[in-house]
N, C-alpha and C positions, 0 to 999 in steps of 0.2 A: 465381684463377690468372690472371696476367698474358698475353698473346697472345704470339704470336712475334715478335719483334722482327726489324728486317732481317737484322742479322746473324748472327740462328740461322737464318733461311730462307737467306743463302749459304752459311754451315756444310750447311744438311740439302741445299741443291742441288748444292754438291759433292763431300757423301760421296755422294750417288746416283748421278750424274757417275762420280766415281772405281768405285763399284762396277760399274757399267756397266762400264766401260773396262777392269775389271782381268777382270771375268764374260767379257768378249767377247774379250779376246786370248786367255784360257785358251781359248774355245771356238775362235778362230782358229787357236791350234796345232794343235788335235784333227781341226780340218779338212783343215791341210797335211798331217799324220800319213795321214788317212786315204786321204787322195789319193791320196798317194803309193803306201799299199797295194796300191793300184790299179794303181797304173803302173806300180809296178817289176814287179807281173810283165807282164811288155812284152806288146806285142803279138803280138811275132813266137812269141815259146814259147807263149803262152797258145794260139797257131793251131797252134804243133806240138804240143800237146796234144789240140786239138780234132780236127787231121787223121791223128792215131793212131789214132782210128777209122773207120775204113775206110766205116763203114755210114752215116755224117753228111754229107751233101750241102753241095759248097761254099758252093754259097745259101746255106745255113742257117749256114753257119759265119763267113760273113761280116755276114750280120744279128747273129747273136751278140756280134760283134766291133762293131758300131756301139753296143751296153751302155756300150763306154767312154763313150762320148760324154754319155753320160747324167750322169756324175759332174761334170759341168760347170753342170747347172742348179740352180738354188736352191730355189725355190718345191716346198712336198711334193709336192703335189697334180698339178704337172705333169712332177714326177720317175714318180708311179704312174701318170701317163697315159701315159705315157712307155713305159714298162714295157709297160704292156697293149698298147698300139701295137701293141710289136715282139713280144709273145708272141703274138699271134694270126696275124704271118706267121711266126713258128718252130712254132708248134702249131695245126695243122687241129682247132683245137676250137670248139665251141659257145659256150661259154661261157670268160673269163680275168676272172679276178674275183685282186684283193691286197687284202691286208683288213691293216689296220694296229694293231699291241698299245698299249692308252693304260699312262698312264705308272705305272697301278694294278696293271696288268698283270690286269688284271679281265674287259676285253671288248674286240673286235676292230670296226673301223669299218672299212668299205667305202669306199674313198677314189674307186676308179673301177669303173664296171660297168655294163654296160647295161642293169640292169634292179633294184640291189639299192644303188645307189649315197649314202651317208649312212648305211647301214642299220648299227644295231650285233648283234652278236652276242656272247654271255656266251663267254668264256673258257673257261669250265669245262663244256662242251659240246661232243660233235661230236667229229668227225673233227680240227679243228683244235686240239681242248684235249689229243689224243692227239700231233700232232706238235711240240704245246707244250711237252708233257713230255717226252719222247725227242730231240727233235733230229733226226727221221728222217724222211725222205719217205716220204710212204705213197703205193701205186697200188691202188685200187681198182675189178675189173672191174665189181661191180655194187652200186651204193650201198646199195639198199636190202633187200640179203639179207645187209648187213653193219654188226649192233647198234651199231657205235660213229657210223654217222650220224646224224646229226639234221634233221631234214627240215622243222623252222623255215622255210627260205628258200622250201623251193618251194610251203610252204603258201600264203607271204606273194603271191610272185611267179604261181605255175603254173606256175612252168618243170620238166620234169620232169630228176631226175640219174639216168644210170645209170653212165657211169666218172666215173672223174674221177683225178689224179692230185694231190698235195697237197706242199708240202714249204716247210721252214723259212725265214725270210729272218733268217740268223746271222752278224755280222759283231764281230770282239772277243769273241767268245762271250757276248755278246748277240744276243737273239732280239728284232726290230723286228715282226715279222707273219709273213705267211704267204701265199703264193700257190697260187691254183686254178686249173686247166686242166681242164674239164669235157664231157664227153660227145665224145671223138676223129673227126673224123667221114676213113676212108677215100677214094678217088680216087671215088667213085659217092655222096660223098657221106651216105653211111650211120653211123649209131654203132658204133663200136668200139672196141677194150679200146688202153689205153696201151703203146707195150712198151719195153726196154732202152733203146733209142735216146731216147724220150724222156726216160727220167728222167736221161741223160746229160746229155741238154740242158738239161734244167732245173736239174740243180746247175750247172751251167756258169751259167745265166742267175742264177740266185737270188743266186749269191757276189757275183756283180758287180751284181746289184740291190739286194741288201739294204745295201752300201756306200752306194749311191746316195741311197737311200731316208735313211740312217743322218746322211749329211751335209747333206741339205737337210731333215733335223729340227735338226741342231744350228744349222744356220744360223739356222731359220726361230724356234730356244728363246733364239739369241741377238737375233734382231730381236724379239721380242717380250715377251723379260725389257726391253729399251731400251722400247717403249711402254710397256710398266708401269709403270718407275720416271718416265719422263715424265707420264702420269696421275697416278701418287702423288703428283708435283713441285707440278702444278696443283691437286689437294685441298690441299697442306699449305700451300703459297702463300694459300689461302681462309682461312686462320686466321686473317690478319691482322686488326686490330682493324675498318679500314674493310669487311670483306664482312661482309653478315650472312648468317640462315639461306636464303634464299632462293639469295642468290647464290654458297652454296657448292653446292644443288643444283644450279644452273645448273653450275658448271664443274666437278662429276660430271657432270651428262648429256653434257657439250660432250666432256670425258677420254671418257668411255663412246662416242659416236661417233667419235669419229677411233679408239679403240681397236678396237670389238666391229663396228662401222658395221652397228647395225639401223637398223630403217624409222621405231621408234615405243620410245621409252622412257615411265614414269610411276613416277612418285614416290609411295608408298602411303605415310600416319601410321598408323600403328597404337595401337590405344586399347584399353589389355588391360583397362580398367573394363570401356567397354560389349560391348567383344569385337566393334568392327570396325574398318575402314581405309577409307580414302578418299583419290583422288588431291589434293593439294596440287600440283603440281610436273609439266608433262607437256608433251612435245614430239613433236610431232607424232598426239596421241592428242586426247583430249576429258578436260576436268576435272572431269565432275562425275558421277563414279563411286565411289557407295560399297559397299563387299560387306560381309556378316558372316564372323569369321572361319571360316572351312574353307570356306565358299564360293569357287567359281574357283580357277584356280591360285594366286593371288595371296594371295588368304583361307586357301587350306591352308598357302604360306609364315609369314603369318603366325603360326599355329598354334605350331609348334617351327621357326621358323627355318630348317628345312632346303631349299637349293636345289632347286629344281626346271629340269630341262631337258627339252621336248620335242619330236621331230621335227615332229610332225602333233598339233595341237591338235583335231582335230575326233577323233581317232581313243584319247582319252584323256577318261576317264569324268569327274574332276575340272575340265574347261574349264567353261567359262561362257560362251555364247556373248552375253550380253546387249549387248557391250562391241560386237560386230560388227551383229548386229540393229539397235542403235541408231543407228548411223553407214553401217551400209554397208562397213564396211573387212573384208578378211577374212582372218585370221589365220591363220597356216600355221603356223612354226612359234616356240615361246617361252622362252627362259629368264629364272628369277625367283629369286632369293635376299634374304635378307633382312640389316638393318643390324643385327649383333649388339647384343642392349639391354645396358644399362651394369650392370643389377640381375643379370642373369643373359641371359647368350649366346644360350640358345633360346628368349628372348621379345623376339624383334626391337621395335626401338623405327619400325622403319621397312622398308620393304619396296619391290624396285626391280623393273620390270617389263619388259620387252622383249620387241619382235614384228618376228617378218619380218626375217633376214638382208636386207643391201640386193644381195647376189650371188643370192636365191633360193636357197642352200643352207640347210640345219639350221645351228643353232648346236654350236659344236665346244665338247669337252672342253676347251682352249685357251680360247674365252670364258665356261666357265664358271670356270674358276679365275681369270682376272683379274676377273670379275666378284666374286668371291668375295674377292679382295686388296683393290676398292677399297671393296667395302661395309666391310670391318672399316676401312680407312683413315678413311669415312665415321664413321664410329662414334667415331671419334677426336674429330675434330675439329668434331662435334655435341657431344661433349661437353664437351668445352675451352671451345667457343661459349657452351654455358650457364654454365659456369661462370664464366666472362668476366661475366655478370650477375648471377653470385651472387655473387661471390666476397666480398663484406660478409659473406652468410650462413655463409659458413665458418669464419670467426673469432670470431664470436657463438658458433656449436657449439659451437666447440674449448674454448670459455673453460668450458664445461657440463660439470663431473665428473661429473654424473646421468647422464649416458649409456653407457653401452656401447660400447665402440670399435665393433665387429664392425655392432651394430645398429644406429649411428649411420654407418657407412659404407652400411651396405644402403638407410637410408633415404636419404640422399645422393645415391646414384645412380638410384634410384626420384624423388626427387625432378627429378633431371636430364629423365629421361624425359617426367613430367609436363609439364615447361619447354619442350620442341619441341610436345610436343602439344598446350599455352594459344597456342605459336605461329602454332597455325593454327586456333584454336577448336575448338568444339566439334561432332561429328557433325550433331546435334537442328539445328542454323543452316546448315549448311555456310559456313562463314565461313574460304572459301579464297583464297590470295591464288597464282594459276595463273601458270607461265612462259612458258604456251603462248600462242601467237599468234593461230593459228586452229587447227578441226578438224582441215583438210589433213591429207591423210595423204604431206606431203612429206616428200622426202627431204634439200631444202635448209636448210642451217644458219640460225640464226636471225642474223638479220643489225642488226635495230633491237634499240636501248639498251632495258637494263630499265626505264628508269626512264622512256622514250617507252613501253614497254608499260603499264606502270603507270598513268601518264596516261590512257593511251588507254580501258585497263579501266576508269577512274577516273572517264570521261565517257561509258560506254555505261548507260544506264537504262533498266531493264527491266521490265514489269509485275511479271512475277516477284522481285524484286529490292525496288521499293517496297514490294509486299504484306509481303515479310517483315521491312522495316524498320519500317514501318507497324505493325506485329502486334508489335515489339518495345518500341516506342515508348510503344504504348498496353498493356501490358503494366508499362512501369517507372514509370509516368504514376501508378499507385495506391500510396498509401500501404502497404497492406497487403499488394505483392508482398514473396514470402517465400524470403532469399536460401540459405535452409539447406537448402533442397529443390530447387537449382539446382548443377550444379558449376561449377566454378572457369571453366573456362573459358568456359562460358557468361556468369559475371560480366563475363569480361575483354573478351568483345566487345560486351554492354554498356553497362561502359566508355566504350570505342571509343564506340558512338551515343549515348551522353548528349554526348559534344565534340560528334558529328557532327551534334548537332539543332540545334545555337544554329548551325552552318557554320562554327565554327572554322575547321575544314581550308580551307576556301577563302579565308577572310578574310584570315586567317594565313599564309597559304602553308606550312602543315604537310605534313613529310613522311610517305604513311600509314604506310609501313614502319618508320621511325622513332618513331611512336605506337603501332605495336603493343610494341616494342622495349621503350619506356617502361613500357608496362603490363606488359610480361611480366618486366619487372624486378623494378616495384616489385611484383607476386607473388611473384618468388623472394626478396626482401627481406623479407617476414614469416613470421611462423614458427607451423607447426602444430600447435605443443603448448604453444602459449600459447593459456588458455581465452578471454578476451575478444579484447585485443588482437593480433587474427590481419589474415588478408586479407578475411574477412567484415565485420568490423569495419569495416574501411580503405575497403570498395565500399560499404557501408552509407551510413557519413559523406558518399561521395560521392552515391549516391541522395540522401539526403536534401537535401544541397547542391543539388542537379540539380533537386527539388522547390520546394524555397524559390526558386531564380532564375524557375522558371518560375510561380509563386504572386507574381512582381511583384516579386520582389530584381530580375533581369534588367535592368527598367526605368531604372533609375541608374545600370546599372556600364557599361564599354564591354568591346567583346571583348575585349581584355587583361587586363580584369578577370576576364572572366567564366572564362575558361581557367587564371589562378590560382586562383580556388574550387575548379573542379574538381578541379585540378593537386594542389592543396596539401592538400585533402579525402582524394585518394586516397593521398598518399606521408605526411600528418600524424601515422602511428605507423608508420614504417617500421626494421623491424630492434628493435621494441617487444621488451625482454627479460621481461616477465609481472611487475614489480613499477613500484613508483614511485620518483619522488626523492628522498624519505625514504629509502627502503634502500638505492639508492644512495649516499648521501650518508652512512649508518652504514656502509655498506660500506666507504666509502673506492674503490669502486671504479673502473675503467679509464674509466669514462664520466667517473666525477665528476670524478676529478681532471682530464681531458681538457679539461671545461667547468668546470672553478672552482668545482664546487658550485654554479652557480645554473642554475636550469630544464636540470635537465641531460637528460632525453629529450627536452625540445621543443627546444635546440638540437641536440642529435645527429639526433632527425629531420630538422631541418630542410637538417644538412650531408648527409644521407643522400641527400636530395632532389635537392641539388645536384650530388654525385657522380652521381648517375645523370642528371643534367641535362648535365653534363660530356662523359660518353662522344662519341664522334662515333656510335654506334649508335643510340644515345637523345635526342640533344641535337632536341627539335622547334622550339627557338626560333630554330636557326640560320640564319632566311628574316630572323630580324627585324634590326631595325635596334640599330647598340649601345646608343641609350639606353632602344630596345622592351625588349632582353634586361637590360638594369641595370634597370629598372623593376619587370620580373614577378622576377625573383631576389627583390627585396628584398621584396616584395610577397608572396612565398613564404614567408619567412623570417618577416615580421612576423603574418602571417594562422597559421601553425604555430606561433609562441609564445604568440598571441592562447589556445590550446586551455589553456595552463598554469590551474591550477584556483587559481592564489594573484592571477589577474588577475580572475575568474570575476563578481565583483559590482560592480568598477569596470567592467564592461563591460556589464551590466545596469542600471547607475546611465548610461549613455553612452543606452542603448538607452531607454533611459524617457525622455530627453531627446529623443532624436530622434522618438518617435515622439508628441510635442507640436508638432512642428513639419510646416507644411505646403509642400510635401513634404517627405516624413524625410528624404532625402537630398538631394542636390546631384551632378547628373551633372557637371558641371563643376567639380568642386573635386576637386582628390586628395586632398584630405584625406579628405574625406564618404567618397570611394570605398573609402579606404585601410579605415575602421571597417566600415563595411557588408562591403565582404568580408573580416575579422577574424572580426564577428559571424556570418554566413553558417556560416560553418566551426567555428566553437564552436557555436553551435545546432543543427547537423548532428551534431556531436560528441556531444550531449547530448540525443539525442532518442530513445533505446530505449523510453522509457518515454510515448512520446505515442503508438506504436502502438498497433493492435490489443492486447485480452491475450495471445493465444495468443503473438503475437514479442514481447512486453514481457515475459513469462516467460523467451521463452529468453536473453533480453539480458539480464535481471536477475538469474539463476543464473547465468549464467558468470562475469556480473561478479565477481559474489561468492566462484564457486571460486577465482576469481585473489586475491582478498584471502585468505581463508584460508588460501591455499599461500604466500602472501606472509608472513601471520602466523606459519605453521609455520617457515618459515627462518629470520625473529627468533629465535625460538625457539631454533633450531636451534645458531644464529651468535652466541648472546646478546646479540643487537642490543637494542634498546629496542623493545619491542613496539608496533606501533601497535595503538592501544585499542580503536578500534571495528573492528577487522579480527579481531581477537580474542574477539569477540562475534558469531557469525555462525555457533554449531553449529546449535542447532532450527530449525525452522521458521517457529518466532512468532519469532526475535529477526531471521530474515533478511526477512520480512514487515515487522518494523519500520524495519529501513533501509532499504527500499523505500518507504517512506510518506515519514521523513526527507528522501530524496532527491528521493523529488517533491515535497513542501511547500517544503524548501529552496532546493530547486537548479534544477529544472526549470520548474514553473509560473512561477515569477520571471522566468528568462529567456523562455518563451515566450509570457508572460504578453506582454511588450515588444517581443518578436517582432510577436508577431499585429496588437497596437496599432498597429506602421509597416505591415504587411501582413494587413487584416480576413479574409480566405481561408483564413488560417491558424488562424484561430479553433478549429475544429474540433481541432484538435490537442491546444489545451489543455482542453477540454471527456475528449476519450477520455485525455490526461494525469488529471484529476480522478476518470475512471471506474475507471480501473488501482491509484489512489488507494483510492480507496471497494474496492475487490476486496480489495485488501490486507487493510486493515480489517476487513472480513467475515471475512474468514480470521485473523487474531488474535483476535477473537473468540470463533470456533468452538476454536480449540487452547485459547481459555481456559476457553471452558465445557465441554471435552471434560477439561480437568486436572482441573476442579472438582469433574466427576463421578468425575474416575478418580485421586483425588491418590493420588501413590508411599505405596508401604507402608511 
């Protein structure tokens, strides 16, 4: 799938624009409408209504009358403080608490109060779920010999209720909240019961409050539908092909403060393999926090996806205080919801964390649904992202009748999710690439370029830090590390330190986000239900690569050279479809004819290579110079056709040659170099069988499942069968193309191998041992038929 192009981003920036525009005049009308409700009943009747009653004191009739005034402010918060002000010089009470209905119409929040203020209370509760349903004010002389109170608040608080009077705030015939006048206290100061006159007054104040209250919500739905669709504007803008992952979580976090303005965001990956997360992504927090999941709020997010909000984080059994312990910072209150995953909605691929209003209040209903809008936004455009680096792999799919629409979509989007999480590796390493600048628990924006972060990160070294690179190094250093008991993304960073041990990235001036890019491409470029040629395969070849340079290939090439072994090692079966040239070539198909029938997967690998060299996400040559970058291309290209198995003994007749001569190579000729890394890469290619037995078995069964399924579609397709693919049902006949193969194929080449490089000796020795095991076991099936021949 292609990015956004400019002119879909002005398209989607001004339908957002126009929606905006067209959302906010509608709510502009609704505003003058209500105003005017207000006004037309003027001032002067509305006081000859109040002065009707004889028993209402001018004071108070004219504090009532300053209500108008109120329908002039905007902000909610200080339209209800507003309110309370002037309730408490209209009512000799103790308490004046308005508590506001969310838009669920589920629970009531405390906008202002002196003692209960953020607090929510259920809807369906209390005296106020009573005036919810009726529409009536209720006066109550003693709360608590009257079953419909609920005595939640003064558990919480201590304050004790005995009156209290209670009634609607209904304007449109909608109901916005509810306002309390609590415990009346008489001229001595003493509690006493509500009477007639008040509840006069209070319809009088409610009518003209609840307007108030009414229009600086719609104000405050239309200023803040405009940030939303402005955040949205900034995530989709991140599509474009120049941001990668990184930098779309940056302008998430950057949208999330100017929108929510907490203290502390982080960015959780979730890994529903091992079942944990860990920050990648974090501002103003610390990055190297990993939970399991239901641990912490964050951990139970990830769980089922479902938001969490909470006022007071110490006071909610599910916190984790470890995140404050370790730092020193102390968390009050948090809201946390998660990035819908692409496989299924309640297995967030990602999880977004926030601490600490920067006003010191709770987070409101209000940021939890924009929080809630931009994660699925998120969601979007992490998926686009990966697919921007598969998008090869979609069209290989698609060409696959064998699959399943339904289950080939599932796995698709499962496989997406995969693709952000090889983006930040694997748990077991923490191999995070952090937005965060420092600890600080600032509230200032970040202000230095990513890409000065990056450096900066790039130049801190740390004990911590060598040891585990150290422990990686000597870890890939053995022949007989074993990549089937590792996952993928463990491979991929790896990867990453086999370039990073020769210093490529310095030498080169490599971008590292751009080499992760690279790797996590050519990941999403091979396919997992190809039995050999997969992405095990593909990090294998370059393992081995990575080994031969360092066994003294290294010594002749220069670092251009060396970064196309790698390069070309890792991407030399990319987009591999599980058969050979032969069946393409009976096929007739989309490849062959593509490449003319000749070496038609090692050219298609090799344009594959390319394209993904192309991207500006992936391109890591673009430090070099143009005739650096015309160099390693070709160099890519010829070292990837070097693997074609019809070149396989003109390149061991080349290799027996050189390695009569002293030295075999020649650092200073391109030619020498050009062969040496051809050969490198082929002999990495063809080395399953110089391991250990234990991974010389698994290399040599898969191999062979791929030819059998290879032979079965001849079959199938009434191709020409190839012969010896055809021969590889028992046991003893797949034993015996394992013996062929190393007599033939193997030992020869590395036979010549080792001769330029004596360290390698060893290889073709446990080559000869894998040999001889075969043997033993045709053998045994032979003396076990002899004994047991069919009846």
């Amino acid at each position: 799938m292609s990015s956004f192009s400019s002119s879909t981003i002005s398209v989607l920036a001004f339908a957002l624009t126009s929606s905006i525009y067209i959302g906010y005049s509608n709510i502009a009308a609704q505003l003058r409408n209500l105003k005017n409700e207000v006004l037309l009943c003027n001032r002067r009747d509305f006081a000859k209504r109040l002065e009707l009653n004889d028993d209402i004191p001018v004071k108070k009739v004219d504090l009532l009358l300053e209500m108008h005034s109120v329908i002039a402010i905007e902000n909610v918060a200080d339209v209800v403080q507003r309110v309370v002000d002037v309730a408490y010089n209209v009512f000799r009470a103790q308490r004046i608490s308005v508590m506001i209905l969310n838009r669920q119409k589920t629970h009531f929040t405390v906008l202002a109060s002196r003692d209960v203020e953020g607090k929510e209370f259920s809807a369906n509760k209390g005296l106020c779920s009573v005036v919810l349903s009726s529409g009536e004010m209720i006066n109550v002389k003693d709360a608590y010999r009257d079953h419909r109170f609920n005595p939640d608040c003064d558990q919480q608080t201590g304050f004790h209720t005995q009156s209290l009077l209670c009634a609607p705030l209904i304007t449109n015939n909608e109901t916005v909240g509810v306002v309390y006048a609590i415990n009346k206290l008489d001229d001595d100061g003493e509690i006493t019961v509500f009477d007639k006159q008040d509840e006069d007054m209070l319809e009088y104040f409610s009518s003209t409050a609840s307007c108030a209250i009414k229009k600086s919500q719609m104000y405050h739905e239309a200023v803040r539908n405009e940030k939303n669709a402005k955040a949205l504007l900034s995530i989709v803008r991140s599509r474009t092909a120049d941001d990668m992952l990184e930098n779309i979580f940056k302008s998430t976090i950057d949208a999330m403060f100017q929108l929510i303005f907490p203290d502390c965001i982080s960015v959780y990956i979730c890994d529903q393999a091992t079942q944990k997360a860990w920050v990648c992504v974090s501002r103003g927090g610390v990055d190297d926090i990993t939970v399991d999941y239901g641990q912490g709020i964050a951990g139970t997010v990830a769980v089922n996806g479902e938001t969490v909000r909470v006022a007071n984080a110490y006071d909610d059994v599910r916190f984790d205080d470890a995140f404050d312990r370790k730092s020193g910072y102390k968390t009050s209150s948090m809201l946390c919801a998660g990035v819908p995953g692409f496989a299924d909605n309640s297995k967030p691929v990602a999880v977004i964390q926030l601490l600490n209003k920067l006003n010191g209040k709770a987070f409101t209903q209000d940021d939890e649904d924009s929080l809630e809008i931009l994660c699925k936004e998120l969601s979007i455009t992490l998926r686009q992202k990966i697919e921007e680096l598969s998008f090869m792999r979609h069209s290989t799919l698609s060409r696959r009748s064998s699959f399943n629409e339904k289950e080939q979509e599932h796995n698709e989007q499962s496989r997406l999710e995969e693709a952000i999480l090889n983006e930040f590796g694997a748990v077991s390493q923490c191999y995070k690439f952090s937005a965060m600048m420092s600890s600080s628990f600032s509230s200032d924006r970040l202000s230095q370029d990513f890409n000065e972060i990056n450096r900066i990160q790039n130049e801190k070294s740390t004990p911590e830090k060598n040891a585990e690179t150290q422990r990686i190094i000597n870890m890939i250093s053995k022949w007989d590390f074993n990549p089937f008991v590792v996952s993928d993304g463990d491979l991929m960073h790896y990867s990453f330190q086999m370039i990073a041990d020769f210093d490529l990235i310095n030498i080169l001036s490599i971008d590292v986000r751009k080499l992760k890019n690279l790797i996590m491409g050519a990941h999403a470029l091979y396919h997992d239900d190809v039995h050999f040629h997969n992405f095990k395969h593909a990090w294998s070849v370059m393992h081995m690569s990575y080994l031969i340079l360092r066994h003294g290939a290294s010594n002749y090439l220069t670092p251009l050279d060396i970064l196309t072994v790698l390069l070309a090692a890792l991407c030399h079966d990319l987009d591999h479809p599980g058969t050979n040239n032969g069946y393409e070539i009976a096929s007739e198909s989309e490849l062959a004819l593509t490449y003319s029938f000749d070496a038609v997967l090692e050219r298609h690998h090799a344009s594959m290579t390319h394209r993904l060299l192309s991207s500006p996400n992936s391109n890591i040559l673009d430090n070099l110079t143009a005739s650096e970058q015309a160099y390693v291309k070709e160099l890519i290209t010829s070292s990837i056709l070097h693997t074609n198995m019809t070149s396989h003994f003109v390149g061991v007749e080349r290799l027996e040659i050189a390695s009569k001569m002293d030295p075999p190579f020649d650092v200073t000729s391109a030619a020498s170099r050009r062969d040496l890394v051809g050969h490198v890469v082929h002999t990495a290619d063809l080395s399953g069988q110089v391991l250990p037995i234990d991974l010389a078995k698994i290399w040599g069964d898969r191999c062979l499942a791929e030819f059998v399924d290879q032979a079965e579609q001849e079959k199938l397709n009434d191709y020409p069968v190839t012969e010896f693919m055809a021969c590889l049902h028992t046991a003893s006949q797949r034993n015996q193309a394992q013996m062929g193969f190393i007599s033939n194929i193997v030992l020869p080449l590395w036979t010549a191998m080792s001769n330029c490089f004596p360290s390698l000796k060893l290889r073709c020795s446990q080559a000869q041992s894998n040999h001889d095991f075969y043997a033993h076991c045709v053998r045994l099936e032979a003396a076990c038929e002899e004994n047991n021949p069919p009846a």
